[in-house]
C-alpha positions, 0 to 999 in steps of 0.5 A, a space after each residue: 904106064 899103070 902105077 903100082 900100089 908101091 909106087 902110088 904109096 912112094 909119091 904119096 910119101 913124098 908128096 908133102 915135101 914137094 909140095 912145101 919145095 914147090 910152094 917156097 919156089 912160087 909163093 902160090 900154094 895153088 900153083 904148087 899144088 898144079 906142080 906136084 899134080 904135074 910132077 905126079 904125070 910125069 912119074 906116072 908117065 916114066 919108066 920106072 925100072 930105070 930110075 934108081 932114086 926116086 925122091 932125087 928124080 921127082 925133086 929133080 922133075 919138081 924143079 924142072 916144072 917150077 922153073 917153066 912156071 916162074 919163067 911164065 909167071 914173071 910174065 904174067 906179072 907184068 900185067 898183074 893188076 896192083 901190087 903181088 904178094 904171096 899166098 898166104 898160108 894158115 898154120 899147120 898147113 903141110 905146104 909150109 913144109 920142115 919149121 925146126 930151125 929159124 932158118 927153115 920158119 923165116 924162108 916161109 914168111 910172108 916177107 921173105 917169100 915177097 924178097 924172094 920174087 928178086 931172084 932169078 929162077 935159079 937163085 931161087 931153087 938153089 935158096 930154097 933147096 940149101 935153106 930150107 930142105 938141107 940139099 948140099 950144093 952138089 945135089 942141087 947142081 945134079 938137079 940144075 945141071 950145073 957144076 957144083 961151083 957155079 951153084 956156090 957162087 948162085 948161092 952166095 949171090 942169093 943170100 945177099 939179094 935176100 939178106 935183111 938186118 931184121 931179127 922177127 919173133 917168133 910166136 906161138 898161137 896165144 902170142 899171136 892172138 894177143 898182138 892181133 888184139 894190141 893191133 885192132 885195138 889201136 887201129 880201130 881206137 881212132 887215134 894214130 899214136 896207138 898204130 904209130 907206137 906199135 909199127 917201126 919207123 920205115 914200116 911198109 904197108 903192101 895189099 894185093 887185090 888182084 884186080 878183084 877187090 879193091 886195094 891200094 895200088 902202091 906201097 906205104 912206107 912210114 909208121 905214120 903214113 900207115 897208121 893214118 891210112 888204117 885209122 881211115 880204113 877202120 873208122 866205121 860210116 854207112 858208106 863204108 859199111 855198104 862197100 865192104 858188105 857188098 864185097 864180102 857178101 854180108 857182115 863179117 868178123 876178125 880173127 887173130 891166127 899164125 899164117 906163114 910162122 907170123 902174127 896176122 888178121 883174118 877176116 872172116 864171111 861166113 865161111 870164108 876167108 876174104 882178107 889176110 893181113 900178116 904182120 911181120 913182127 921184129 923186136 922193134 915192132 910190126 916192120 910190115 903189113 902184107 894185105 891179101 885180098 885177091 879170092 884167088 889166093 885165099 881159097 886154101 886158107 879158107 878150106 884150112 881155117 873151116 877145119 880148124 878150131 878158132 875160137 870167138 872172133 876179135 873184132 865183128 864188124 865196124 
């Protein structure tokens, strides 16, 4: 069926709150965007007379679409190579959705959205849409098809799958640019005790290549196991220099930046981004470093950081 104008500018409205419903429920701002394009059809598609709430109806078809995705998606990874993290995302990004409380910034953190694939698909939607969005919990079991009580008790059970003892700071572009400064310096001094004096005892180190760049394959738990490992990663040789050139097609440069509400590093060639390393920062230190490396989830962040201003690099090179 052909859209009306009016129809056309109804889902353009609403398209920025499904996107940031559909990337929180799959942590991939690729798949996201598949979603709300699948959504999208699927309003095209409908008789559109009949539906009298049309932002309940595309939620509720949102909903529906993401669950068939992470029903597929945790089959894929099982075969994932090496360790997923999220996509990250760069500040100012749409897709990270409403941030006016810290309930609705810390859902979007690299490290919940991480805790996060410990949920079942249900528990997901019914976290996401209660924390972030504010839906009440007969609303989401009209969108599950489920009773209002059996919603409450997925909800509760979500939160304890979820719930850490960790408090994160919250930081603006300036705070971010500084720990990001604090942070390369100890890494690349040479030194363990800077790196050790910045991370927090049980700090947890994740990179996530995909299969396509090198990573490490397993996690790194212990302020001390990290920082000896980044001290082996930024301490420059020729060989070292000839391997990571070759991967990123050149020279490149560090940046500090805001992905996902936190302080994180990018690594920039030329015009694109090829790493991001989010630090998630708490009152006691950096408790995590999610790496991402994999191209794949890296290419809407590279759109974002070309259009935005980010001013002289922290670091070029070795």
């Amino acid at each position: 069926m052909t859209l009306s104008s009016r129809e056309v500018d109804l889902f353009e409205r609403s398209r920025g709150r499904l996107e940031a419903i559909a990337y929180r429920l799959l942590g991939s701002a690729a798949d996201a965007e598949d979603a709300v394009q699948d959504t999208f059809l699927r309003w095209q598609a409908a008789d559109r007379e009949h539906i009298e709430t049309p932002e309940a109806w595309l939620t509720k078809v949102l909903t529906n679409v993401c669950l068939n995705q992470l029903t597929s998606a945790r089959t894929r990874r099982e075969t994932y190579v090496g360790q997923w993290l999220p996509e990250p995302v760069l500040a100012g990004d749409r897709m990270l959705g409403p941030a006016e409380t810290a309930e609705q910034r810390e859902l979007v953190s690299i490290a919940v959205l991480t805790l996060m694939e410990r949920l079942s698909a249900n528990e997901r939607v019914v976290y996401v849409l209660r924390e972030a969005f504010g839906y009440s919990h007969g609303e989401i079991a009209q969108i599950l098809d489920i009773t209002e009580t059996n919603c409450q008790q997925i909800y509760r059970r979500a939160k304890q799958h979820v719930a850490t003892d960790r408090t994160r700071v919250e930081i603006d572009a300036a705070a971010a640019g500084k720990i990001v400064e604090e942070f390369l310096a100890a890494a690349r001094s040479g030194d363990t005790e800077p790196l050790v004096r910045l991370l927090t005892d049980d700090a947890l180190s994740i990179a996530d290549g995909g299969g396509r760049v090198p990573a490490r394959g397993t996690p790194i738990i212990g302020a001390l196991g990290i920082a000896r490992f980044l001290r082996g990663v930024f301490t420059p040789t020729d060989a070292k220099r000839a391997i990571f050139r070759s991967i990123v097609g050149g020279s490149f440069a560090m940046y500090g930046a805001v992905v996902n509400g936190g302080p994180a590093v990018l690594v920039v060639a030329g015009d694109r981004v090829v790493g991001v390393m989010s630090l998630d920062l708490t009152p006691d230190g950096v408790a995590a470093i999610h790496t991402q490396a994999n191209p794949d989830k890296l290419e809407r962040i590279t759109r974002h950081w070309a259009a935005s201003e980010h001013g002289e690099p922290l670091a070029t090179d070795w």
